[in-house]
C-alpha positions as CSV (number, residue, x, y, z in Angstrom):
1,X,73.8,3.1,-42.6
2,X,71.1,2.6,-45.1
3,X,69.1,6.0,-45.7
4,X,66.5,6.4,-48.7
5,X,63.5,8.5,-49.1
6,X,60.9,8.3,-51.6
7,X,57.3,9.3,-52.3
8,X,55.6,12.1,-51.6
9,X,56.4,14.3,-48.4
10,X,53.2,16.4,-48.5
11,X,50.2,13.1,-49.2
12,X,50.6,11.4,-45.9
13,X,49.1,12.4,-42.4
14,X,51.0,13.3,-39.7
15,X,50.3,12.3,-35.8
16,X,51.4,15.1,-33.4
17,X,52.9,14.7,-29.9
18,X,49.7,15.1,-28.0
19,X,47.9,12.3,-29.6
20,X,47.0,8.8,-28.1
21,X,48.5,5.7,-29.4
22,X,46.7,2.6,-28.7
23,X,48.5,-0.9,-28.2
24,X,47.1,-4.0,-29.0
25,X,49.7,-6.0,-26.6
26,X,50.3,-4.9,-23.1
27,X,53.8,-7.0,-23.4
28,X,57.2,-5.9,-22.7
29,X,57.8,-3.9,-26.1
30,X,54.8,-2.1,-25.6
31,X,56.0,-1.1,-22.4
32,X,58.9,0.4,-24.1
33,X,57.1,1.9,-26.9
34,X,55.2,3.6,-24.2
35,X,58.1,5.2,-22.6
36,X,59.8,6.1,-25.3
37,X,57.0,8.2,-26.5
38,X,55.8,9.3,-23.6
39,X,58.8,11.3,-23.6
40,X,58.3,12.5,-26.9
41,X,54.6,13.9,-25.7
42,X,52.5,11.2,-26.8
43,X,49.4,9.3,-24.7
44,X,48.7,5.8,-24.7
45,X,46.3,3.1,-24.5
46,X,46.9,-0.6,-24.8
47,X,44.4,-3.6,-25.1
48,X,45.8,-7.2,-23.2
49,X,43.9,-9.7,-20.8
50,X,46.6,-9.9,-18.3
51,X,45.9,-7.2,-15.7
52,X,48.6,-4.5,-14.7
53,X,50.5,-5.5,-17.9
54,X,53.9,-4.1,-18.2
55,X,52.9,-1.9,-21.3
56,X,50.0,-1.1,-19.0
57,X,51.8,0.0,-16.0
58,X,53.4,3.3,-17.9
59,X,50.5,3.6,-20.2
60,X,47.3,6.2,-19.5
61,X,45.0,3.4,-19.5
62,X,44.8,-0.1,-19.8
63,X,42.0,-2.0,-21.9
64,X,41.8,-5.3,-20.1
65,X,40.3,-7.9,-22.0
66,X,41.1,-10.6,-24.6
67,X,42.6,-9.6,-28.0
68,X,39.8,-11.5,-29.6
69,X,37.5,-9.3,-28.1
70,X,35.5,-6.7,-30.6
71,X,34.0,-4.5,-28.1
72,X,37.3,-4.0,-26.2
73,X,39.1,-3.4,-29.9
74,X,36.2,-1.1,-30.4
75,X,36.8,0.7,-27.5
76,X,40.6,0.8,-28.4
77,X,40.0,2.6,-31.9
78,X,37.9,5.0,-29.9
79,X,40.5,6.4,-27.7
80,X,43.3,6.5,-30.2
81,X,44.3,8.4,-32.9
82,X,46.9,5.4,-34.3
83,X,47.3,2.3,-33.5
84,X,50.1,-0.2,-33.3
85,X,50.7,-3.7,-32.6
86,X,53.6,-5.4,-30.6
87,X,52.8,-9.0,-32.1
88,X,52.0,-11.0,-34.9
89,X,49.2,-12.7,-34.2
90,X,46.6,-10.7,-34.1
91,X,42.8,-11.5,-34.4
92,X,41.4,-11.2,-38.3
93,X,38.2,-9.8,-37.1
94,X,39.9,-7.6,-35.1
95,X,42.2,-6.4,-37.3
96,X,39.5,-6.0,-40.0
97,X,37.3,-3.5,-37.2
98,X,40.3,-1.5,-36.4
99,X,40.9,-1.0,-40.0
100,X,37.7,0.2,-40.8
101,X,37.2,2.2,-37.5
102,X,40.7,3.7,-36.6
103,X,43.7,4.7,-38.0
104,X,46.4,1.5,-38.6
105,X,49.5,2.8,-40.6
106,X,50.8,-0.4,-40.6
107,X,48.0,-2.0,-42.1
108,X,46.3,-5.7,-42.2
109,X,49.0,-6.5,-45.4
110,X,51.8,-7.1,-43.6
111,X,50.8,-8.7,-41.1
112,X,48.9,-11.3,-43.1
113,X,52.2,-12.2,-44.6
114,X,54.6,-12.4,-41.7
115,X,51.7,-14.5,-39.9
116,X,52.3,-17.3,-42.3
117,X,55.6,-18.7,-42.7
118,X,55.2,-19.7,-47.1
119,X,53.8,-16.1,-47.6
120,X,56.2,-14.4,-45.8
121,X,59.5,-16.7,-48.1
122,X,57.6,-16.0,-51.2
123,X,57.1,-12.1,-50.0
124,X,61.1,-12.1,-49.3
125,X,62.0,-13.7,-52.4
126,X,59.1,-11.3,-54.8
127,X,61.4,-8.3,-52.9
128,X,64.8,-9.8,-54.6
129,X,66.6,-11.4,-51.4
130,X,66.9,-15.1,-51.1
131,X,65.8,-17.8,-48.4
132,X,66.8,-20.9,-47.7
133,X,65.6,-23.7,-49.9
134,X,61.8,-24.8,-48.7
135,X,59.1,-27.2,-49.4
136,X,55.5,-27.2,-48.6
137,X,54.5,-30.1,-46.7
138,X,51.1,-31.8,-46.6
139,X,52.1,-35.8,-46.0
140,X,54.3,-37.3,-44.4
141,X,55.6,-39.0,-48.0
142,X,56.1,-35.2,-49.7
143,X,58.2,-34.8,-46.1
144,X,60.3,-38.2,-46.4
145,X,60.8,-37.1,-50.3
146,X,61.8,-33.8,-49.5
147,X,63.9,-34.9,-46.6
148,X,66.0,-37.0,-49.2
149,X,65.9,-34.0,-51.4
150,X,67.5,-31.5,-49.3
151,X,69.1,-34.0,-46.9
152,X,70.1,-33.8,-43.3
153,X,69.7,-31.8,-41.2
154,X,66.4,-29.9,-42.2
155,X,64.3,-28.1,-40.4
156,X,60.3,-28.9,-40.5
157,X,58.5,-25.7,-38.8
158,X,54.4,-24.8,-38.7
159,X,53.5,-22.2,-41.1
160,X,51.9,-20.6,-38.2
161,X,52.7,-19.6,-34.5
162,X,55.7,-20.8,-33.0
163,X,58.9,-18.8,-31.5
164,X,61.7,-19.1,-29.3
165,X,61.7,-22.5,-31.1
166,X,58.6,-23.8,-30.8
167,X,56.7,-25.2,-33.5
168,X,60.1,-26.6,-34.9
169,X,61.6,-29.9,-35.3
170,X,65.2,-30.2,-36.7
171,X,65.2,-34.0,-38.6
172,X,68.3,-35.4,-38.9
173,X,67.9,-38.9,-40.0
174,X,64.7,-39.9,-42.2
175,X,63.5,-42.5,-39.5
176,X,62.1,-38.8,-37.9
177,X,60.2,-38.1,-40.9
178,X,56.9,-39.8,-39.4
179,X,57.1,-38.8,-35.5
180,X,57.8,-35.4,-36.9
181,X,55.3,-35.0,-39.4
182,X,52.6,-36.3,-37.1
183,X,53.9,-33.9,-34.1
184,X,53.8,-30.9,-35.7
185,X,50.8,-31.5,-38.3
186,X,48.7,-31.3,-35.0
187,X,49.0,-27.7,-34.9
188,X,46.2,-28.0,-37.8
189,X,48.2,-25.6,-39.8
190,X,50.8,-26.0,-43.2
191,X,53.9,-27.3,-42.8
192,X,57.2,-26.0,-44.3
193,X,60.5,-27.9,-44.6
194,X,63.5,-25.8,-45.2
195,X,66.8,-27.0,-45.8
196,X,69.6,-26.5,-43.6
197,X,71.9,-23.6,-44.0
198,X,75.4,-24.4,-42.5
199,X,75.7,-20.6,-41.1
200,X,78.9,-18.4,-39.6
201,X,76.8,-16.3,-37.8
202,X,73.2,-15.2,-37.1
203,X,72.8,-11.6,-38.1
204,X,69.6,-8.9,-37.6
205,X,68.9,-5.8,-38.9
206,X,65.7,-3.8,-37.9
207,X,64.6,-1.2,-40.6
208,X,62.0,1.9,-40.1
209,X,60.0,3.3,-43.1
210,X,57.2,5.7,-42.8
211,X,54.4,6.9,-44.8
212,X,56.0,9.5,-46.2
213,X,58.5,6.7,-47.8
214,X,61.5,7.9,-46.0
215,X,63.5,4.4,-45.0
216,X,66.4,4.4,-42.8
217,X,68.5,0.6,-41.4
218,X,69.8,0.6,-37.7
219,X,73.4,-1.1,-37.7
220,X,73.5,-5.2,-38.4
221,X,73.9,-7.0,-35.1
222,X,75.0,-10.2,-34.4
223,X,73.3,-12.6,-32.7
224,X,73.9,-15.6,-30.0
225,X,70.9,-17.5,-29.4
226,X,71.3,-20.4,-26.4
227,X,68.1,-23.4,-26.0
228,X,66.3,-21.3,-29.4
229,X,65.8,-18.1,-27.6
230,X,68.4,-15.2,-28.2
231,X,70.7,-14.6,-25.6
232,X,73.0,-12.1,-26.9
233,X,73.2,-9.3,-29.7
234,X,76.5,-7.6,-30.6
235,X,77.0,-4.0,-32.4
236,X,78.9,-4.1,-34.4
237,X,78.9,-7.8,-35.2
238,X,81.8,-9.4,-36.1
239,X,81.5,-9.1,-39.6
240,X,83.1,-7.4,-42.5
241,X,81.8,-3.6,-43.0
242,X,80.8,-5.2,-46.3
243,X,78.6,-7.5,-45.1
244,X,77.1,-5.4,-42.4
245,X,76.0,-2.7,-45.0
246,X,74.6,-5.3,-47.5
247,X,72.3,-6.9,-44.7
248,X,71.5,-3.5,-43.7
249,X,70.9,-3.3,-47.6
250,X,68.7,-6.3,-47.9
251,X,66.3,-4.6,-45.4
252,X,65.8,-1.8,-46.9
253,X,65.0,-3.4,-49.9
254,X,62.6,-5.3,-47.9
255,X,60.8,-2.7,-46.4
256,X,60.3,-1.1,-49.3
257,X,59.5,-4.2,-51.2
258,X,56.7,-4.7,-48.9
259,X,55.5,-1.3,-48.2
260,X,56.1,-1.6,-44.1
261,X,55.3,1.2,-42.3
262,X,56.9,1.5,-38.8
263,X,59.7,-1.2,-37.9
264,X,60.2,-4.4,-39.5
265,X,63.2,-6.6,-38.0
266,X,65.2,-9.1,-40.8
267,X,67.0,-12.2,-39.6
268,X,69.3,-13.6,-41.5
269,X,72.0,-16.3,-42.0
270,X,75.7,-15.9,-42.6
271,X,77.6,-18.3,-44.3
272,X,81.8,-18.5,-44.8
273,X,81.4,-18.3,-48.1
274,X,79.9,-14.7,-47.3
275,X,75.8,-15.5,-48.4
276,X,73.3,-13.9,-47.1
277,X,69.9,-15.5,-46.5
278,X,66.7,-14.5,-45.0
279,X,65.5,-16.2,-42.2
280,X,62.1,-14.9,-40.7
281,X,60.6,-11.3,-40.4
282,X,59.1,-9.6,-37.7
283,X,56.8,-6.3,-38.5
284,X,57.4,-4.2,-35.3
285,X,60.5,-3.6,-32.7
286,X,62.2,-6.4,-31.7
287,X,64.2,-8.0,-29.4
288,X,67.8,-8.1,-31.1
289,X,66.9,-4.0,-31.5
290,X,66.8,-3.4,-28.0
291,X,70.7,-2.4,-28.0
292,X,69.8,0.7,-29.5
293,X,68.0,2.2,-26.7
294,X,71.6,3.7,-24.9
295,X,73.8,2.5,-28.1
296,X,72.2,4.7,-31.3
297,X,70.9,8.6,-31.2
298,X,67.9,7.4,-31.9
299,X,66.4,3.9,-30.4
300,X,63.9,1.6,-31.8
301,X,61.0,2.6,-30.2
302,X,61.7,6.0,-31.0
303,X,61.8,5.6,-34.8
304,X,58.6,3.0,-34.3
305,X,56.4,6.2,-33.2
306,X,58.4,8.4,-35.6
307,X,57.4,6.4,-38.1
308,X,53.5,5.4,-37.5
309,X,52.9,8.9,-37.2
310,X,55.2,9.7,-40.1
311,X,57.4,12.5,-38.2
312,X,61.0,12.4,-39.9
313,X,63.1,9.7,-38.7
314,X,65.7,9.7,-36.6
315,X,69.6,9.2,-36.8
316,X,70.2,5.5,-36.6
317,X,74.0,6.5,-36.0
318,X,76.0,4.2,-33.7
319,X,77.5,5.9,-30.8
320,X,79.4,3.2,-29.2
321,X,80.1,-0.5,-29.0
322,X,77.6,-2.6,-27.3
323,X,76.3,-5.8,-26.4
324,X,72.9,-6.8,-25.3
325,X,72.2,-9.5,-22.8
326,X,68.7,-11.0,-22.1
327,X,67.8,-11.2,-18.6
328,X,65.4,-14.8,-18.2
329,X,63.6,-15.7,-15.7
330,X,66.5,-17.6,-13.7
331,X,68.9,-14.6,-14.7
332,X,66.9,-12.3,-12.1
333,X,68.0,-13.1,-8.5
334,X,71.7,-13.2,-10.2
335,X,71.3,-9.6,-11.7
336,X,69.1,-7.9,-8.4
337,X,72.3,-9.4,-6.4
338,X,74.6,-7.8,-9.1
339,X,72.9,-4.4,-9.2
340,X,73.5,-4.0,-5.0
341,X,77.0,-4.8,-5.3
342,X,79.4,-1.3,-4.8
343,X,79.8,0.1,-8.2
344,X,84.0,-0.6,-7.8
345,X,82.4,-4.2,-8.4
346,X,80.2,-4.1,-10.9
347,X,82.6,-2.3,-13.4
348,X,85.8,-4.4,-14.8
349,X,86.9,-1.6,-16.2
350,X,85.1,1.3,-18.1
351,X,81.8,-0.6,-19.3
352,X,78.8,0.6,-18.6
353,X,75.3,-1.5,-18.0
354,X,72.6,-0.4,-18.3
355,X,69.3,-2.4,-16.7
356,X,65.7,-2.7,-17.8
357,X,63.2,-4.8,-16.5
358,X,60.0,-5.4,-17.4
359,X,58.1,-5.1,-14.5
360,X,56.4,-8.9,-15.1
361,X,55.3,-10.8,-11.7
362,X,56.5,-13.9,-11.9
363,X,60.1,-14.6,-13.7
364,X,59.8,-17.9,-15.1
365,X,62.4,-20.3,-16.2
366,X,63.3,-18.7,-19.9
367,X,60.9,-16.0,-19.7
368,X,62.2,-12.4,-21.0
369,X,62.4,-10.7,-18.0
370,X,64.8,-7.7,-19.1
371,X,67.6,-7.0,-20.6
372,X,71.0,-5.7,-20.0
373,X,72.8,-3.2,-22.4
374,X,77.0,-3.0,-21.9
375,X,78.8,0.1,-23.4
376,X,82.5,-0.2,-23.6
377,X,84.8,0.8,-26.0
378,X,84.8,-3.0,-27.8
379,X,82.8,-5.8,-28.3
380,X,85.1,-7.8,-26.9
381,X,85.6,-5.5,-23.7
382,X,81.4,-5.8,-23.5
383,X,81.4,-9.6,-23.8
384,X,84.1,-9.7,-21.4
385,X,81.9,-7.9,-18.5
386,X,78.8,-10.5,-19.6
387,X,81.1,-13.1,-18.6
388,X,82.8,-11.5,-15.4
389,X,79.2,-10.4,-14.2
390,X,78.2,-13.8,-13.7
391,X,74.7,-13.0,-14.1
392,X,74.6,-15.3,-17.3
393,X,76.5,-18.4,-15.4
């Protein structure tokens, strides 16, 4: 495991247990956040329009209102002592007030790069670790030229907005270049063409580093995604112990590249001939991070508030094998029929599971509903029970 400290313990402010952390996002990782420091003896308030959000439903209070909305950010940075954020794209102006009227660790920086897909490659490459070969695009002749230049596949993405594969269009034959160009160049935004990395494996690493400069790396995981939206991370991936520790390297390096404070999660490619390459940040937990929550002595969203209100971090130690399984909308009725099963059936042999759910209304086809976390004494014992469970079929 990566674990450096720098800087000055003695400059930075610290946020005891007692005070209130206010969440701009009311989603499913502030809902953990919330728990996970609620234990820890913090308060919190969170700002989302949807009523009775899941971050909501375990936090003091709820700010319902649109995350556009100045009075309601106002009223956020009124009640908290620090605040965090659980997405990317957050407002400017509301980003600019809560600056200027509250405490923000993480700061306006970072998220202005990892908002915008060319800042955040030329961020990752100024910090000494390399992405896949890109172009910016702002015709549909630089695409076709570009297209030619990095040949087939490529991968033609909006420089803002877009996950779980949206916003992306994988061209593999230049008589796309014009349908592709004109779909995605109505999201009024850049465009970015990056050429395609023939990977072995999708890896992740999620990195803490606090004010005080002290930086620690949780353990690489691998990751499976199915239809663009990850449906399996495995600790400890299936990888070398050399390459694990020099992803877990590379985001360090980031982090500190970058100045992040609080979590920043690095995905990355793998290729056979054992390369390394940076394929999107995210600046707060994350979803292939979630494994740590039974997994490691110390989970995610336990060294997220460690580290906005610069407390010491905690041990990112591994304590056993583990893979976690996303729970979708159509995985639901599969697991709640699972979960009332005698536990002689739900156990092949000395796995555990462990359930969360997110406490969203409606599960929706490929919405992120939960998640399920096996503990066994392999990886391939854990992926083993994923398949037997049949909640995944």
């Amino acid at each position: 495991m990566s674990d450096k400290r720098s800087g000055s313990l003695d400059a930075a402010k610290v946020i005891r247990p007692g005070s209130t952390i206010g969440v701009l996002g009311g989603g499913q990782l502030g809902r953990m956040l919330a728990l996970s420091g609620r234990a820890m003896g913090y308060r919190f308030v969170t700002l989302d329009p949807t009523p009775d959000a899941p971050c909501g439903q375990v936090a003091d209070r709820q700010i319902t209102a649109a995350y556009h909305d100045v009075e309601a950010a106002r009223a956020l940075a009124e009640e908290s002592d620090v605040i965090t954020y659980e997405f990317e794209n957050v407002d400017a102006d509301v980003t600019e007030l809560l600056m200027a009227e509250s405490y923000v660790p993480q700061g306006s920086r970072l998220l202005y790069t990892t908002q915008h897909r060319l800042r955040e490659k030329r961020a990752i490459e100024a910090a000494g670790v390399k992405v896949a070969p890109y172009a910016e695009i702002s015709s549909a002749s630089e695409l076709r030229d570009a297209v030619i230049r990095f040949g087939t596949p490529c991968v033609l993405k909006t420089a803002t907005g877009g996950y779980d594969g949206k916003g992306q269009w994988v061209i593999r034959s230049l008589d796309e270049v014009e349908e592709a160009y004109e779909t995605l160049s109505r999201a009024k935004t850049e465009l970015v063409l990056e050429q395609f990395i023939h990977f072995e494996k999708e890896l992740s690493v999620i990195a803490a580093r606090s004010p005080r400069g002290e930086v620690k790396a949780f353990p690489a995981a691998e990751n499976i995604h199915v239809n663009n939206i990850l449906h399996l991370s495995i600790v400890p991936a299936r990888t070398s112990e050399h390459i694990q520790q020099e992803a877990e390297r590379l985001a360090v390096q980031i982090a500190e590249s970058m100045g992040v404070i609080g979590l920043i999660a690095v995905e990355l490619f793998l290729t056979r001939e054992g390369e390394l390459f940076v394929n999107e940040l995210a600046p707060r937990p994350h979803n292939s991070g979630h494994y740590t929550m039974e997994a490691c002595k110390t989970s995610q969203f336990e060294q997220h508030v460690r580290a906005i209100c610069n407390l010491p971090l905690g041990s990112t130690e591994l304590l056993t094998p583990v893979v976690m399984g996303n729970v979708l909308g159509q995985h639901v009725e599969p697991l709640l029929d699972w979960i009332v099963q005698p536990e002689s059936e739900q156990q092949a042999g000395g796995e555990t599971a462990k359930v969360h759910l997110y406490g969203k209304h409606e599960a929706k086809h490929n919405r992120k509903m939960g998640h399920v976390n096996v503990l066994a004494a392999s990886v391939d014992e854990a992926l083993q029970w994923i398949e037997a469970s049949n909640i995944w079929r």
